[in-house]
One Martini backbone bead per residue (centre of mass of N, CA, C, O) as a GRO file, in nm:
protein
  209
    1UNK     BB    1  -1.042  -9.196   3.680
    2UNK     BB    2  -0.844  -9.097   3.950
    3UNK     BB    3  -0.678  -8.810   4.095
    4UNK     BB    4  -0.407  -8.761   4.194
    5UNK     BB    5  -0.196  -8.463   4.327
    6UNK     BB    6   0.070  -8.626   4.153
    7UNK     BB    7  -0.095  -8.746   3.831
    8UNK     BB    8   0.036  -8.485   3.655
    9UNK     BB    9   0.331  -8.534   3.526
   10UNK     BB   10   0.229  -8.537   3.200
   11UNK     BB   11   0.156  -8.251   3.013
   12UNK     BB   12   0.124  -8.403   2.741
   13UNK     BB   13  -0.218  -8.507   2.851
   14UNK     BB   14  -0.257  -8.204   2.767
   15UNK     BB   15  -0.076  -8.054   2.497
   16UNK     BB   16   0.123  -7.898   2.716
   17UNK     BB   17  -0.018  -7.781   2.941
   18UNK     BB   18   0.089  -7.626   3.255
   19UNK     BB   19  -0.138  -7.392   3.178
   20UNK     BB   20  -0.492  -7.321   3.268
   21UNK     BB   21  -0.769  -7.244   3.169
   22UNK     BB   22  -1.117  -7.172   3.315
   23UNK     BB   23  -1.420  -7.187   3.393
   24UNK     BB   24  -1.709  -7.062   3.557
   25UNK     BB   25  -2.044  -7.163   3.524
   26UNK     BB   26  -2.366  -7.013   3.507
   27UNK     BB   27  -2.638  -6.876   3.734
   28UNK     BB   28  -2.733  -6.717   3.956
   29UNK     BB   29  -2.636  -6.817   4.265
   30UNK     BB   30  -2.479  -7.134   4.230
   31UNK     BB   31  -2.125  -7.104   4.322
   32UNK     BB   32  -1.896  -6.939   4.160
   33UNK     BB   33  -1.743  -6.789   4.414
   34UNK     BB   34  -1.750  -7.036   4.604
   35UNK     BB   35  -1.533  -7.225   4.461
   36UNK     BB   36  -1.314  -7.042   4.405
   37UNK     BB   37  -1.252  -6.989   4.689
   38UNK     BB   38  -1.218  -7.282   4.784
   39UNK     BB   39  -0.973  -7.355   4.605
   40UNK     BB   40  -0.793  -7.150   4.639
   41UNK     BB   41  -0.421  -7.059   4.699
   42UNK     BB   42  -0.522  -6.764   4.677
   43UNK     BB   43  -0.654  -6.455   4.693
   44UNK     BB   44  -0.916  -6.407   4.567
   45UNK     BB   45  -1.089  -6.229   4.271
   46UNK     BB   46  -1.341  -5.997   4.340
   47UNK     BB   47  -1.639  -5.860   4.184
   48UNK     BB   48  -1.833  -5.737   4.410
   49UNK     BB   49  -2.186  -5.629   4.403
   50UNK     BB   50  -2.437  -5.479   4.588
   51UNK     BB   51  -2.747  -5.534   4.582
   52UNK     BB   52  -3.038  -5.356   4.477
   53UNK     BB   53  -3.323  -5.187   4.422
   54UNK     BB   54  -3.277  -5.173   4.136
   55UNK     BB   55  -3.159  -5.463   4.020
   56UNK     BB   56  -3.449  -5.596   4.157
   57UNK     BB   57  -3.591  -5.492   3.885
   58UNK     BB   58  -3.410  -5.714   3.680
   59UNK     BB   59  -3.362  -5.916   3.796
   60UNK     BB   60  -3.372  -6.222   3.943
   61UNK     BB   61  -3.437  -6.398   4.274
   62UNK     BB   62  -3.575  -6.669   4.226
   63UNK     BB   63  -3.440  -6.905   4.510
   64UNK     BB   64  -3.203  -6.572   4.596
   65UNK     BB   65  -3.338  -6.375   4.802
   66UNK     BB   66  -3.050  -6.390   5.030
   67UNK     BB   67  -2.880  -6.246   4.848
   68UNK     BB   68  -2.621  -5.957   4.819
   69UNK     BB   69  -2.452  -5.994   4.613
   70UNK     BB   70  -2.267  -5.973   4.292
   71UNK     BB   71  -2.129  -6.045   4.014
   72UNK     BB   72  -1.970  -5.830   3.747
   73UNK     BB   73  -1.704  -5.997   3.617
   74UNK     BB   74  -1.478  -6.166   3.785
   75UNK     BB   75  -1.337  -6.450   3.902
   76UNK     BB   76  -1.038  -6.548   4.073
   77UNK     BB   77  -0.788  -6.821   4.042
   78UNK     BB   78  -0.613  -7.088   4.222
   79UNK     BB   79  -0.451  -7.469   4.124
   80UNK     BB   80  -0.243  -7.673   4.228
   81UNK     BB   81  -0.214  -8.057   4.115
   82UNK     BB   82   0.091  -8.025   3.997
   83UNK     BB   83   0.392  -7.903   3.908
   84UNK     BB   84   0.267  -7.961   3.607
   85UNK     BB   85  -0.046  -7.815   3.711
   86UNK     BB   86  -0.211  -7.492   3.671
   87UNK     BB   87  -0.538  -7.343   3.727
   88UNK     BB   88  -0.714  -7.128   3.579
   89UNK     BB   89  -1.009  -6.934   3.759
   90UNK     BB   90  -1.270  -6.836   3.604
   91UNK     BB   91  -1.535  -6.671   3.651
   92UNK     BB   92  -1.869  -6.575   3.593
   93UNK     BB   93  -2.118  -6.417   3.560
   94UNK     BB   94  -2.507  -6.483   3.578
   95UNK     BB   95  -2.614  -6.218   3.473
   96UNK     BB   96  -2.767  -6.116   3.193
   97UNK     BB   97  -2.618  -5.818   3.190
   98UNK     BB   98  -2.321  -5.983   3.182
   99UNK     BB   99  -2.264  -6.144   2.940
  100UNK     BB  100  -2.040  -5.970   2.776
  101UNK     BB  101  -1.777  -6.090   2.938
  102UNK     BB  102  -1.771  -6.423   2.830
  103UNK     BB  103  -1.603  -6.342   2.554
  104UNK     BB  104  -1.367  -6.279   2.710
  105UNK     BB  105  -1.322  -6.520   2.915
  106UNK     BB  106  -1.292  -6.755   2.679
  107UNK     BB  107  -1.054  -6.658   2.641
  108UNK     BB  108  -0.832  -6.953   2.625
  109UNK     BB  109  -0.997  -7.149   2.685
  110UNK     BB  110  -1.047  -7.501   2.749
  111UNK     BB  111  -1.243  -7.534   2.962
  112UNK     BB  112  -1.574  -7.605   3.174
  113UNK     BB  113  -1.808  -7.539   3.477
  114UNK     BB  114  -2.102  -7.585   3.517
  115UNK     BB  115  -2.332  -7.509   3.715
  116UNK     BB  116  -2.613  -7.623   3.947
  117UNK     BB  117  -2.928  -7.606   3.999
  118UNK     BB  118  -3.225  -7.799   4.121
  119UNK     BB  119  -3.410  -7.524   4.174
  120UNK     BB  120  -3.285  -7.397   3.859
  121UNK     BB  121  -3.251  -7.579   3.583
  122UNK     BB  122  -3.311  -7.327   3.379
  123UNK     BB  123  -3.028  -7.172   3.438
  124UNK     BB  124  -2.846  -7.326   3.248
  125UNK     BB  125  -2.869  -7.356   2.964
  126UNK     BB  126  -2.708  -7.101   2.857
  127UNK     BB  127  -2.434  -7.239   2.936
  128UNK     BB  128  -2.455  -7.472   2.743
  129UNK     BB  129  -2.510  -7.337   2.467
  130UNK     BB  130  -2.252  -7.168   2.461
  131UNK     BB  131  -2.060  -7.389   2.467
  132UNK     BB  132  -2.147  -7.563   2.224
  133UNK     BB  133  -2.162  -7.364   2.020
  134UNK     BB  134  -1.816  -7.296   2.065
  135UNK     BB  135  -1.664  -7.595   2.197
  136UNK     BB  136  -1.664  -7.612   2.410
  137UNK     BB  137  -1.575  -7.820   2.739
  138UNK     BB  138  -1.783  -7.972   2.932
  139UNK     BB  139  -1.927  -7.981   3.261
  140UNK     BB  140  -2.112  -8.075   3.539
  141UNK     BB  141  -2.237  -7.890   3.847
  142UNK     BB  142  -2.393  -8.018   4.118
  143UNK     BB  143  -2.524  -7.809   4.388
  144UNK     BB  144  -2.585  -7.841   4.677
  145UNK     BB  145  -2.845  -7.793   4.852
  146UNK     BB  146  -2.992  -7.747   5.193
  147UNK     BB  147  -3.302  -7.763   5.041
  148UNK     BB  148  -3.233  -7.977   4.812
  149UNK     BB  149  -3.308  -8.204   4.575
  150UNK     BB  150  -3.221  -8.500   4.506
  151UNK     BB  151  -3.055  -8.618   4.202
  152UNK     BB  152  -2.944  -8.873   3.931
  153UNK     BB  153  -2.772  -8.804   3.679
  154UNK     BB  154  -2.984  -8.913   3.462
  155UNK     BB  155  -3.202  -8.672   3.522
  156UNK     BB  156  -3.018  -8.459   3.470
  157UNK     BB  157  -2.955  -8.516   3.175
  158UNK     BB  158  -3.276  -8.485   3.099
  159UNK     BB  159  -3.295  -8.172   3.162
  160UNK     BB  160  -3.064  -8.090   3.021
  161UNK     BB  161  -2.982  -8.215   2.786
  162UNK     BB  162  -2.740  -8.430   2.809
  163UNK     BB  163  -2.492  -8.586   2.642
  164UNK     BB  164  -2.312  -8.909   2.711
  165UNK     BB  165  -2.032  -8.742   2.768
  166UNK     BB  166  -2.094  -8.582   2.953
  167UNK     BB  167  -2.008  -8.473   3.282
  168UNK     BB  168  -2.113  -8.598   3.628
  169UNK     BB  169  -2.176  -8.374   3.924
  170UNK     BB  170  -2.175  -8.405   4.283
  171UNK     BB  171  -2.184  -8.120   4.496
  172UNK     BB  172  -1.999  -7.882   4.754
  173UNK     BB  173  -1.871  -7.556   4.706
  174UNK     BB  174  -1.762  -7.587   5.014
  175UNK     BB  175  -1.564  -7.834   4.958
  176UNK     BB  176  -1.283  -7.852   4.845
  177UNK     BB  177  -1.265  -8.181   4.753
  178UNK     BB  178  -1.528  -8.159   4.603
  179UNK     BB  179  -1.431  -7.886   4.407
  180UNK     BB  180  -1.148  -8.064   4.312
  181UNK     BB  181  -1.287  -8.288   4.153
  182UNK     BB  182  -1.422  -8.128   3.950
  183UNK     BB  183  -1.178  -8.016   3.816
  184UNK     BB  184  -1.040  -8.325   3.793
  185UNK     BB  185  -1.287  -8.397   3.582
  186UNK     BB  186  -1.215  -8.227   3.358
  187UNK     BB  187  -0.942  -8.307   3.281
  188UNK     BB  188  -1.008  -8.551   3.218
  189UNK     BB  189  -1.231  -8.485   2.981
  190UNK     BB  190  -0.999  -8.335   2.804
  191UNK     BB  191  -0.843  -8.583   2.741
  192UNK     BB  192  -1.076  -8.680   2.560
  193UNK     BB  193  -1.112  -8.490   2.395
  194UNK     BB  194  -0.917  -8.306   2.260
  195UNK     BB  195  -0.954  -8.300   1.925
  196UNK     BB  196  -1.245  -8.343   1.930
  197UNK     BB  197  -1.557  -8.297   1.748
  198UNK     BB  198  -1.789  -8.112   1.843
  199UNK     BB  199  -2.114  -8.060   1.919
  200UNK     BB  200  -2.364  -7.964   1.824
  201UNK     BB  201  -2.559  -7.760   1.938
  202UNK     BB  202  -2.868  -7.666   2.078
  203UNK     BB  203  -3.181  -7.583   2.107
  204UNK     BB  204  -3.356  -7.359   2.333
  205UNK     BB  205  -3.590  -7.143   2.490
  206UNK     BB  206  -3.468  -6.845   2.590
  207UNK     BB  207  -3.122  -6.854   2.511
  208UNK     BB  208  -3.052  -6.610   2.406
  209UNK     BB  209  -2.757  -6.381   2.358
   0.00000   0.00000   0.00000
C-alpha cells in the first residue's frame, strides 16, 4: 500500500499521533544530512563541522575520502506528508565517538530510518543492533551512490541479517521523491508494528556500543 500525500486523513492509524519524530540514521558518510535537507520543508538545522586532520586520525574514512564535513550532534527537518500528520526528523552522527548523542535524540523517537551503502554495509550494522536492542522500529533504506553495486532486497536482507518483517527500500536520498517514499514506507511499518512485541536484538561481533 502506498500512501499519496493526503492519504493520512486520520491520525488515529498510528495511535492519534499528529507530530511524529523519526530517527535518521546509519554509518558515517552514509546520507543522512543529505536525506534530512532534501526533504525537509524548512530551513534544515545541520550541526556539521570540517573534518579535520586530527579527526582523520580516529574516524575511519575507507570509502568516503572526499567527504569534508560530518554531523557532530544532529540534523533537524520537518516535512507536513498530510494536514494531519507532520513528521519531524532527527539525523544521528555516524562517527563513533559521538555515539553518545543517540540515546538522547531515541527519547521519544517513534521509529527510525537506517540508511545504508552497499559499498561498506558493515557500517549499517551496529546501528541495526541499536534499534533492536531498544525495540525501536525501523526501516533499511539503501542509498544507490553512482559507483555502487546495485543488489536486490533479498541480498541485501541476508547480509544484514535482517528478519522478514523489516522494509526495504532502494533509494537516492538526493531525489526528494525518492526520499519521501522512503519516509512513507516508514510510516506504513509503524502502523502494522506498534504495539507489536518487538523482535530481540542479535548479536553481532565487534558492534558493541
Amino acid at each position: 500500500m502506498v500512501f499519496a500525500e493526503s492519504d493520512f486523513a486520520d491520525p488515529s492509524d498510528i495511535g492519534s499521533v499528529e507530530a511524529v519524530k523519526l530517527l535518521i540514521a546509519g554509518g558515517f558518510g552514509v546520507g543522512k544530512t543529505t536525506l534530512v535537507t532534501t526533504v525537509s520543508e524548512i530551513a534544515p538545522l545541520r550541526t556539521e563541522e570540517r573534518l579535520s586532520a586530527l579527526g582523520a586520525a580516529v574516524d575511519d574514512l575507507t570509502g568516503v575520502e572526499t567527504k569534508t564535513t560530518t554531523t557532530v550532534a544532529l540534523d533537524f527537518g520537518r516535512i507536513t506528508l498530510s494536514p494531519h500528520l507532520v513528521l519531524y526528523l532527527f539525523g544521528t552522527p555516524g562517527q563513533d565517538r559521538f555515539w553518545f548523542m543517540w540515546k538522547e535524540l531515541s527519547i521519544g523517537a517513534l521509529g527510525a530510518v537506517v540508511i545504508a551503502d552497499t559499498r561498506r554495509l558493515d557500517d549499517s550494522f551496529a546501528a541495526v543492533d541499536y534499534f533492536e536492542s531498544r525495540g525501536i522500529p525501523f526501516i533499511v533504506a539503501v542509498n544507490c551512490f553512482d559507483d555502487a553495486d546495485i543488489y536486490d532486497e533479498d541480498e541485501i536482507r541476508r547480509a544484514l541479517d535482517l528478519s522478514d518483517d523489516i522494509s526495504i527500500r532502494l533509494c537516492d536520498v538526493r531525489d526528494r521523491e525518492s526520499a519521501k517514499q522512503v519516509l512513507i514506507l516508514l510510516i506504513e511499518h509503524l502502523m502494522t508494528t506498534v504495539g507489536a512485541t518487538p523482535a530481540p536484538g542479535r548479536s553481532r561481533p565487534n558492534t558493541a556500543r
